[in-house]
Structures are given as C-alpha cells and as structure tokens.
PASEBA-1860 file (N, C-alpha, C; in nm, 3 decimals):
! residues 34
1> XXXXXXXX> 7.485/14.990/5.203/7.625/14.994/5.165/7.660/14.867/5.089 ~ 7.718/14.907/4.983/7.782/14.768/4.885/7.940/14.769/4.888 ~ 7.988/14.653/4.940/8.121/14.673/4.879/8.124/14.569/4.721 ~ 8.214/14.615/4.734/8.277/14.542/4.554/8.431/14.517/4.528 ~ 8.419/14.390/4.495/8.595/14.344/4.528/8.545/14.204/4.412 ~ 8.690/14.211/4.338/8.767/14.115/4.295/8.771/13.933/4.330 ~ 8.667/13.839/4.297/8.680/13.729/4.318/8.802/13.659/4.259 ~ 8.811/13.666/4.131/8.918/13.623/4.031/8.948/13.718/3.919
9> XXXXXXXX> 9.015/13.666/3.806/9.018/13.698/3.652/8.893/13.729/3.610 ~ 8.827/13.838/3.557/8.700/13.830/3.508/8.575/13.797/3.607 ~ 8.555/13.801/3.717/8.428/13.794/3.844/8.493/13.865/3.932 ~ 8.352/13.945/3.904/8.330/14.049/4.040/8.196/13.996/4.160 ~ 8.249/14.026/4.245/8.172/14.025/4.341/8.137/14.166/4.434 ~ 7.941/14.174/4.442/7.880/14.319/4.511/7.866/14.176/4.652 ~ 7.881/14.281/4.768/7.843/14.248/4.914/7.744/14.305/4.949 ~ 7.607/14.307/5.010/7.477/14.404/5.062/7.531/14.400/5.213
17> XXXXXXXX> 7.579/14.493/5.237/7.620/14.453/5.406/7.538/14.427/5.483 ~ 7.444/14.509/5.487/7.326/14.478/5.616/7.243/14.353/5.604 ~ 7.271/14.335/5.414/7.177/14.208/5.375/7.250/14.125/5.402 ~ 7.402/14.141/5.428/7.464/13.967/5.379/7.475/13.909/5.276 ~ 7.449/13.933/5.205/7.422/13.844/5.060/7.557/13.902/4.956 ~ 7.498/13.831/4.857/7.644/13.810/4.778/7.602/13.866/4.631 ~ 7.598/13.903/4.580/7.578/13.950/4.380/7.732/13.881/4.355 ~ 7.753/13.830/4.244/7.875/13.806/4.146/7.828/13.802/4.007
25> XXXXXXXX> 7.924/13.849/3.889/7.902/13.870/3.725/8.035/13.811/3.707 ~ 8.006/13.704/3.624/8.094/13.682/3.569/8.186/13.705/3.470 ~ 8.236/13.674/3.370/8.315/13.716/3.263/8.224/13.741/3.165 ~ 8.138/13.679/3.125/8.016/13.688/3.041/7.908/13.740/3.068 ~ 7.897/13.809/3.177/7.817/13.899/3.263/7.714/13.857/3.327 ~ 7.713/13.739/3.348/7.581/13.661/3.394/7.615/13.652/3.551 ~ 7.470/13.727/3.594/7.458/13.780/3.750/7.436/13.582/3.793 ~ 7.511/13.615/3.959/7.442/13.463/4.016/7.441/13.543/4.150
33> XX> 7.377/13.444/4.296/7.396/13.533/4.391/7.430/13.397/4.483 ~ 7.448/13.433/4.585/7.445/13.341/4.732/7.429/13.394/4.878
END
C-alpha cells in the first residue's frame, strides 16, 4: 500500500507503508527518498 499526499507547492510525497520509507519528486521531478 502507498499513500500519496502533498508535502508543499510542487513536492509530492509516496509512503511504502509496510516499508516505512518515504519516495518524494520534486518540482523538477527529481526522485529523493528517506
């Protein structure tokens, strides 16, 4: 399951639930994770 929600203006942020982990794209589409 992924959720997907709104960090700011232009960044999105995916959630891996079971993973924990973080995906975000920024405005320029460049993936980062945490």
């Amino acid at each position: 399951l992924i959720e997907i929600s709104t960090v700011e203006r232009g960044v999105v942020s995916l959630y891996g639930v079971r993973s924990e982990l973080f995906v975000a794209m920024n405005s320029r589409g460049r993936l980062y994770g945490t």
